[in-house]
N, C-alpha and C positions, 0 to 999 in steps of 0.2 A: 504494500500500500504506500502510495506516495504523498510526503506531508503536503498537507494544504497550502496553495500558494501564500506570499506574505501579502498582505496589505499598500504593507509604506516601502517596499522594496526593501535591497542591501547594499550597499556601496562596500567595494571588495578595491582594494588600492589597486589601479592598474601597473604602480611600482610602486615597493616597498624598500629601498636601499637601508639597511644596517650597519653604521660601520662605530665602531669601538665602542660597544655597548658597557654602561658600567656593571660591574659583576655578578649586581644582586638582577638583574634583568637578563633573561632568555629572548632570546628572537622570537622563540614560537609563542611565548608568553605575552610579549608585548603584541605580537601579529594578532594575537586573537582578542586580545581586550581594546585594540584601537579598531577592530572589524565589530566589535560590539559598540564599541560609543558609535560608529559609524552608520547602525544599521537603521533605516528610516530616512537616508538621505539621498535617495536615489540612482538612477544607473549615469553617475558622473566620473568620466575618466580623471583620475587624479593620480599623482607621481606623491610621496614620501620620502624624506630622505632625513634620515634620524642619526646625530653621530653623537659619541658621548667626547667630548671636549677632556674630562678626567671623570672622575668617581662621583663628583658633587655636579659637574655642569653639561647639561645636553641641550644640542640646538636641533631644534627640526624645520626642515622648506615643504611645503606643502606647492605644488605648480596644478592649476587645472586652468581652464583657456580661459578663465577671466582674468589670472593675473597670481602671484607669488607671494606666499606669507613666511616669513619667516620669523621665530623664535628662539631664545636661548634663556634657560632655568636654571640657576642655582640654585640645589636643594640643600636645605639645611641637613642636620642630623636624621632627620626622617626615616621610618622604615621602609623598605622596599616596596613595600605593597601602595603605601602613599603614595611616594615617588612614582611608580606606575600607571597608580589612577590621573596625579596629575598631569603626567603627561599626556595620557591618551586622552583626558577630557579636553585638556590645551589645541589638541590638533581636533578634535572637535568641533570644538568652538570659531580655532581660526578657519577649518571648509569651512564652516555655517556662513560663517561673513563672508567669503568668497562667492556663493553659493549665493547669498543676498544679493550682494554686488551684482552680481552679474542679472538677477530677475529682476529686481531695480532698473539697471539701465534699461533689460528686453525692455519692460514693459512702457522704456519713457520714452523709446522710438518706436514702437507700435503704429500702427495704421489706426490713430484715432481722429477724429473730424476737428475740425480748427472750432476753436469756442466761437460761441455766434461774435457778430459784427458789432460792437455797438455806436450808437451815436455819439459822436463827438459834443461836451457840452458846449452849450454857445456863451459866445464871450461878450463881454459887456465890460464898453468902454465906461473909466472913471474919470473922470473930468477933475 
């Protein structure tokens, strides 16, 4: 039996680059917990690319055809599992505004009709 389709879709990174992940973080760890913040955000090609700077600091670039967000975290002492959540909610957040951006603009050059005409007021000379 085949699960039911989903509703709001799934955005599945179309790249996901990992480079010098800090220790307490797995690939596959991170891959699935940023595929779950993601899931409801439709079929939008997006690249990732997440590198860990040292143990405390990770920067991530999000690229999809509106345009480039990039981030970089300094985490304090934090457990790993925080550290994790934050991230993946961060990259989150940054599609989501991407993701705006870009329906924002669709919708401000849209084929909508020019506002009616109105009359210019009339002018009256002051003496």
């Amino acid at each position: 039996m085949e699960p039911a389709p989903s509703d709001t879709g799934s955005l599945h990174p179309s790249t996901l680059r990992l480079e010098s992940l800090p220790a307490c973080f797995s690939a596959e760890q991170l891959r699935r917990r940023i595929e779950s913040e993601l899931t409801g955000a439709g079929d939008i090609p997006v690249d990732i690319e997440i590198r860990g700077l040292d143990e405390a600091t990770v920067e991530f670039t999000i690229t999809t055809d509106t345009g480039t967000a990039r981030r970089r975290f300094e985490f304090s002492a934090a457990a790993c599992e925080t550290k994790l959540r934050v991230l993946s909610l961060s990259i989150a957040l940054a599609l989501e505004a991407l993701v705006t951006e870009k329906a924002l603009s669709t919708s401000a050059t849209a084929d909508t009709p020019p506002p009616p005409a109105t009359a210019a007021a009339p002018r009256v000379a002051v003496a």
